[in-house]
N, C-alpha and C positions, 0 to 999 in steps of 0.2 A: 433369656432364650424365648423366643416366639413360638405358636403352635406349630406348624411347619416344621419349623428344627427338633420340636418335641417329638414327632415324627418316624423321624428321618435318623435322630439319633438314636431310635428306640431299634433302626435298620427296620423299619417296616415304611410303605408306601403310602402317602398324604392322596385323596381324595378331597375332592369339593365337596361331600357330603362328610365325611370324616373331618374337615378344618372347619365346617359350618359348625357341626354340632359339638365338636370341641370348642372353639373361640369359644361361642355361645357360652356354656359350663365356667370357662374362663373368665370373661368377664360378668359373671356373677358375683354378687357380693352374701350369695347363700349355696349349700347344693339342692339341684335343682329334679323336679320329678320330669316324668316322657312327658307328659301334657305339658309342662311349665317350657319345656326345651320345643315342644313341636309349638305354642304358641306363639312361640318369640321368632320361629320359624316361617310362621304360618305367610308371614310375604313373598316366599319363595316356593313356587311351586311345584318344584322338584321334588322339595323333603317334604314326604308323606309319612304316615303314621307308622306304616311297615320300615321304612327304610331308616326311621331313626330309632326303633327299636333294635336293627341289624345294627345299625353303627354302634350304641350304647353298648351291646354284648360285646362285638370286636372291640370297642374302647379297653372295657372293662376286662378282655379275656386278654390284652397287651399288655394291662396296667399303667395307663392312661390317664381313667379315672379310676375309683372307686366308687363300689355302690354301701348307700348308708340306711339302713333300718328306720325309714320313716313312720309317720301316722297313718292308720288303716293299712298295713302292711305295705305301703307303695312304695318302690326304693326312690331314693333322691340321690342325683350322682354329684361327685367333688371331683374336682382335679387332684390329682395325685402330683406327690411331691417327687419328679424325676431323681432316680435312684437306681445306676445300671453298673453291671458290670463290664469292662471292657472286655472286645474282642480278643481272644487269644491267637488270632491271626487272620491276615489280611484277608482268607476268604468267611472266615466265621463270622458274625453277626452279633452286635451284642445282648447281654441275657438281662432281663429286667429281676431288680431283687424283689423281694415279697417286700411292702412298701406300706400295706393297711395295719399299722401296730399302732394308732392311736386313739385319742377319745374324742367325742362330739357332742357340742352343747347344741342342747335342742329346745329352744323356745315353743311350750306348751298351747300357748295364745296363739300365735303367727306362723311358726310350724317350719320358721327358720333352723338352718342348723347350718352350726362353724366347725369345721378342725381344727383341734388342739393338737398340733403337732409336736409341741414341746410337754406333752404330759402322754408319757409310752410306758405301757406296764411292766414290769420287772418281775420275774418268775426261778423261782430256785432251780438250780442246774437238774436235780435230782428230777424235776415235775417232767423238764425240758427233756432228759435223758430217755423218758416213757411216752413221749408223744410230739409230733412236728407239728408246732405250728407255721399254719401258713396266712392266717389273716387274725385279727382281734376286732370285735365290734364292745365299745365302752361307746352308750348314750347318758350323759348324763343331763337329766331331765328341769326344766326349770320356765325361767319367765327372762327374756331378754332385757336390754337395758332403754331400746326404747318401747317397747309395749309395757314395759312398769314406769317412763317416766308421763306416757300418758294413761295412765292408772287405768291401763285395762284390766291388769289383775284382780281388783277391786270390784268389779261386776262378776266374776267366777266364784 
């Protein structure tokens, strides 16, 4: 499924500035902060600093992306793993599930971070029964595999 369709099936309206700074996220091979997305940006001069902050919030208040507890407090956004529920009829719109229940490794050095989306935390009925969860942030902190195969760890 392409950005666009990401969209569209979410039943909300695709923007030129929305599919920018989506792809963008998407084709990334880490999640990425506002400066990191308006850099890569930076040839288009439509998307200014303001407008890919508005995007980022509407991404992330769709579910879309998600935002990840970076270094020096600064979020870094991931694509989310589309997860909706269907319409219960032809005029309703679909409802996007709560989708952030996973963990993230986060290279210490380079300040990459990946979603583990196959490692989801598991919580006794009884915890569940006394409170909603509606997102879970697990960083699990460390040294990646190419910043330790070129032994940057070794200097810290």
């Amino acid at each position: 499924m392409n950005i666009q369709e990401r969209i569209i099936n979410a039943g909300l309206r695709p923007t030129k500035a929305r599919l920018a700074v989506l792809n963008t996220i998407a084709d990334a091979e880490s999640a990425l902060s506002h400066p990191e997305i308006l850099e890569r940006l930076s040839g288009q001069k439509e998307f200014d600093r303001v407008t890919i902050y508005r995007v980022l919030d509407w991404l992330t208040e769709h579910d879309l992306v998600h935002k990840i507890s970076g270094e020096n407090r600064a979020w870094k956004f991931q694509l989310s793993q589309p997860r909706f529920l269907p319409a219960t009829n032809k005029n309703s719109q679909p409802q996007a599930l709560q989708n952030h229940h996973h963990a993230h490794l986060h290279c210490k050095l380079c300040g990459q971070i990946t979603c583990i989306h196959e490692l989801e935390p598991r919580f006794p009925q009884s915890a569940l029964d006394k409170f909603q969860v509606d997102s879970i942030d697990i960083n699990i902190k460390g040294i990646c595999l190419q910043c330790a195969s070129l032994g940057k760890h070794l200097n810290n």
